[in-house]
C-alpha positions as protocol buffer text, in pm:
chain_id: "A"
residue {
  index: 1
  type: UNK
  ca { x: 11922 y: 7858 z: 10269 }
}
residue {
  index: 2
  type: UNK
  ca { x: 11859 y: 7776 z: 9901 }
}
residue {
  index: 3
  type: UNK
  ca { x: 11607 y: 7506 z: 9991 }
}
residue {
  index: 4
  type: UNK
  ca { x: 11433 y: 7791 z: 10227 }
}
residue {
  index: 5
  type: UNK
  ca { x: 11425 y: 8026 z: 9935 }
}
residue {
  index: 6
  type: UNK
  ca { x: 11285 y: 7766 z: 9690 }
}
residue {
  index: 7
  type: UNK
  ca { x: 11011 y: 7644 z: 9932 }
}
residue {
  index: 8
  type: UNK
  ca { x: 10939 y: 8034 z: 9980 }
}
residue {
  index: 9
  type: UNK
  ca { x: 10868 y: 8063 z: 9580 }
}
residue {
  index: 10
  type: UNK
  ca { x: 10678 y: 7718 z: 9591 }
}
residue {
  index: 11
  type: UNK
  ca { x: 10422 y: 7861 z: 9909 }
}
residue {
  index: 12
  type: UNK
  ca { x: 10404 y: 8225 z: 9732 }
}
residue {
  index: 13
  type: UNK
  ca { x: 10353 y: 8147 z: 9353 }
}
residue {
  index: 14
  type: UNK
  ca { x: 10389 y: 8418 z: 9113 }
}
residue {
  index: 15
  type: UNK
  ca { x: 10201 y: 8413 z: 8822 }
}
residue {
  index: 16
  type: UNK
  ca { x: 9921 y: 8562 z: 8523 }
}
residue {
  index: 17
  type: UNK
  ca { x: 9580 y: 8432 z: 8453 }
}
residue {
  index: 18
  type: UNK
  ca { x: 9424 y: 8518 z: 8152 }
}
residue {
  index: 19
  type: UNK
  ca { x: 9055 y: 8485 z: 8076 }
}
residue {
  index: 20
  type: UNK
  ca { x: 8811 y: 8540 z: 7774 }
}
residue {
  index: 21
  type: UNK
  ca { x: 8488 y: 8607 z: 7933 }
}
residue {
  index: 22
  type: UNK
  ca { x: 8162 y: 8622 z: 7706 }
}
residue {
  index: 23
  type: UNK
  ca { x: 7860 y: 8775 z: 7740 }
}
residue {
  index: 24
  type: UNK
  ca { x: 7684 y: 8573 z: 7899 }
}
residue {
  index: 25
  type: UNK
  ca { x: 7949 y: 8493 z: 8160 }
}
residue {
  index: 26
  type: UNK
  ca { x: 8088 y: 8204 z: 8038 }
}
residue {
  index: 27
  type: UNK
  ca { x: 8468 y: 8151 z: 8034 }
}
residue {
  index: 28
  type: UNK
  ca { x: 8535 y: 8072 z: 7677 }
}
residue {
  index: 29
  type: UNK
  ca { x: 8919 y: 8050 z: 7685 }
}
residue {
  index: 30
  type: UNK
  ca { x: 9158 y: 8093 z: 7954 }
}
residue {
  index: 31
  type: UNK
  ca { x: 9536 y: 8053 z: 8016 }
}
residue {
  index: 32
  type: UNK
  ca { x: 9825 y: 8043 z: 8281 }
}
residue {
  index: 33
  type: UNK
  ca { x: 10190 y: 8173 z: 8352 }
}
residue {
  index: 34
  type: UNK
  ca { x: 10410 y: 8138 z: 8652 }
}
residue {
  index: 35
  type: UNK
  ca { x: 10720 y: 8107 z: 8454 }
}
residue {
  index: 36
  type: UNK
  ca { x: 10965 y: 8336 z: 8613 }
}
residue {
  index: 37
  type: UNK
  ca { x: 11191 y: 8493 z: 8369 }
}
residue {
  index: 38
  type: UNK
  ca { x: 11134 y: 8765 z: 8183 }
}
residue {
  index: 39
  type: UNK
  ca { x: 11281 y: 8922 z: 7838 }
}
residue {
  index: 40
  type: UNK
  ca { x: 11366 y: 9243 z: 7685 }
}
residue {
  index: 41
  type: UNK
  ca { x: 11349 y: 9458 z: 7937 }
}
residue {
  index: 42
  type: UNK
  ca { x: 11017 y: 9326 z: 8089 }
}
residue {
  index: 43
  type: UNK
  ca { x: 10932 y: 9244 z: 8467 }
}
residue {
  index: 44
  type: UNK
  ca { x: 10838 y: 8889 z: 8544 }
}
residue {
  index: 45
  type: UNK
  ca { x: 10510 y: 8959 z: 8599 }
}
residue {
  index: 46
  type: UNK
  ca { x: 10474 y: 9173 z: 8223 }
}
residue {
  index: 47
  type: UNK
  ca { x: 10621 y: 8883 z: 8047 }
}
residue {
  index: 48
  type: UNK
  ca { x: 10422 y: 8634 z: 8227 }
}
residue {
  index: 49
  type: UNK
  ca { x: 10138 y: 8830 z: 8097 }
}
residue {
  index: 50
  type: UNK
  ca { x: 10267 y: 8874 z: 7772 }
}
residue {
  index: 51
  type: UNK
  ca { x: 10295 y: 8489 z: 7734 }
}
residue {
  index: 52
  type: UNK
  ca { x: 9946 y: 8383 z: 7927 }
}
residue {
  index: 53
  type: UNK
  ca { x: 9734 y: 8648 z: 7665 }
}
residue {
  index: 54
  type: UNK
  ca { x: 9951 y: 8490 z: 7385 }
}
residue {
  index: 55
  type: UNK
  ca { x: 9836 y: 8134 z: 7527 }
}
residue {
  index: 56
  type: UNK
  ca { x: 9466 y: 8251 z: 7588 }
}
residue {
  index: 57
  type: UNK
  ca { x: 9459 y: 8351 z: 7239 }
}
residue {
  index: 58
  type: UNK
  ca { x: 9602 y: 8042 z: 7081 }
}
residue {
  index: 59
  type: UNK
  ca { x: 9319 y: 7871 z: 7277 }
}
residue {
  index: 60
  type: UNK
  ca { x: 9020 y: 8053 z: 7179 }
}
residue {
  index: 61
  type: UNK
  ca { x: 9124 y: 7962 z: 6810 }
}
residue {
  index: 62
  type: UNK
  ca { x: 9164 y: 7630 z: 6938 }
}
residue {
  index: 63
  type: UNK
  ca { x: 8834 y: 7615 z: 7081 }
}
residue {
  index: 64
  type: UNK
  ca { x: 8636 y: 7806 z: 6816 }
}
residue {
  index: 65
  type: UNK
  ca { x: 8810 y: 7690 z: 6489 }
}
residue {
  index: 66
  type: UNK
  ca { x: 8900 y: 7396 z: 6255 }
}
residue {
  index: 67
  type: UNK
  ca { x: 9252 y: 7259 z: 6355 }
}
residue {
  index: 68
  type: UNK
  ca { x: 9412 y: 7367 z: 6026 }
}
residue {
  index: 69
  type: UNK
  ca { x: 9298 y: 7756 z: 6091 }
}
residue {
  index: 70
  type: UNK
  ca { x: 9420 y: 7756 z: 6434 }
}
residue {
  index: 71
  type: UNK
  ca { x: 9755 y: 7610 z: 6398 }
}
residue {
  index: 72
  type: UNK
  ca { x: 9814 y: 7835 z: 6078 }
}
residue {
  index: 73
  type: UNK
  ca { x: 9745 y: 8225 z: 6227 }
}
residue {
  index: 74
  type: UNK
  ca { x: 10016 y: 8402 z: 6346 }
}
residue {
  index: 75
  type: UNK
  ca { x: 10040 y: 8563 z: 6712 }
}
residue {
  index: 76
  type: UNK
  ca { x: 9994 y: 8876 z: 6545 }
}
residue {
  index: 77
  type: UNK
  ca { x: 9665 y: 8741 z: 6332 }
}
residue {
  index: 78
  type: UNK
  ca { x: 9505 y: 8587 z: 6680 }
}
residue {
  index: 79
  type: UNK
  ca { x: 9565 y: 8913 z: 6853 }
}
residue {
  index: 80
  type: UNK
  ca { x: 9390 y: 9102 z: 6561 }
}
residue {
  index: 81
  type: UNK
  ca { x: 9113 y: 8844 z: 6580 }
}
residue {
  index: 82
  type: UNK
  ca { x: 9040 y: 8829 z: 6938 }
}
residue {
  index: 83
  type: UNK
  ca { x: 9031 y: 9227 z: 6902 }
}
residue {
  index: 84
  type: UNK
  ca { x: 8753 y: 9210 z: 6641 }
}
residue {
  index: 85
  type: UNK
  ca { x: 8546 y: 8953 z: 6878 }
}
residue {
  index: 86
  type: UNK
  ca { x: 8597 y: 9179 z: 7212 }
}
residue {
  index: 87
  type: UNK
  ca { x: 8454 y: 9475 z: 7011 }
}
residue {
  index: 88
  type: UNK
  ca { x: 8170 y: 9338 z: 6784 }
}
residue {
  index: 89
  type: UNK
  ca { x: 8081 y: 9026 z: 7012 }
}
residue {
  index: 90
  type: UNK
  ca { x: 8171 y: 9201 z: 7304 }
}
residue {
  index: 91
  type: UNK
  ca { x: 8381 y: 8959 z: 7512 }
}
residue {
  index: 92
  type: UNK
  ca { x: 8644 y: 9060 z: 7825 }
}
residue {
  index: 93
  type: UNK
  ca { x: 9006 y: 8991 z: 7824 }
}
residue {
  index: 94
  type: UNK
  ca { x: 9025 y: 8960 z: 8198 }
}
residue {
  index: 95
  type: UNK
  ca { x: 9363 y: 8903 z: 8400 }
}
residue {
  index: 96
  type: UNK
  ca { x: 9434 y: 8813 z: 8741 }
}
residue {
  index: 97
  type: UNK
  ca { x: 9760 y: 8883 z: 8885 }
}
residue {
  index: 98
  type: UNK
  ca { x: 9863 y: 8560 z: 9152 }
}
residue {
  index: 99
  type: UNK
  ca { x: 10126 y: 8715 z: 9462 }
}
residue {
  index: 100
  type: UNK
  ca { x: 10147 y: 9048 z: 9330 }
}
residue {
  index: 101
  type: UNK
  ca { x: 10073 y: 9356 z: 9491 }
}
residue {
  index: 102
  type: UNK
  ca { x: 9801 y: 9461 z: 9264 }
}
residue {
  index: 103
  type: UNK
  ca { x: 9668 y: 9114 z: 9168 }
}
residue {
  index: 104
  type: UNK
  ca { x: 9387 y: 9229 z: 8922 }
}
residue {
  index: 105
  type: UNK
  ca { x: 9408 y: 9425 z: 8613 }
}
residue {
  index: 106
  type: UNK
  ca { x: 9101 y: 9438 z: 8429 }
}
């Protein structure tokens, strides 16, 4: 029965995507959780979407900035700076939900 239930979860993943769109369409940054557990309180599918915008962020300063810049902001500093760039540059956060009810969440 266990090996039924674990080759259930492997056929029906459960999981966040996070993208940063820009403009123009192109996916600048994107990032991935199908981690299961959750923490404080959260579902599994808040925390995995917690940790895949916290990943998508640390990406787009990996992508867009010197090594030294990226590895030294905090979560908090990324999430202030990809603010800034989705309101003056106008780039899209985007998430898709994968084996959830409601699988998008714009």
């Amino acid at each position: 029965m266990a090996s039924e239930a674990a080759e259930s979860d492997i056929c029906n993943p459960q999981g966040v995507i996070t993208l940063i769109i820009a403009p123009d369409g192109r996916v600048v940054a994107h990032a991935a959780d199908f981690n299961q557990s959750g923490y404080g309180g959260f579902t599994p599918a808040e925390a995995q979407s917690i940790r895949a915008h916290d990943k998508m962020t640390r990406a787009l300063l990996r992508e867009t900035c010197a090594t030294y810049i990226a590895s030294s902001v905090s979560s908090y500093a990324a999430d202030l700076i990809l603010r800034e760039v989705c309101e003056n540059q106008r780039f899209k956060v985007h998430k898709i939900y994968i084996g959830y009810d409601d699988e998008d969440d714009n």
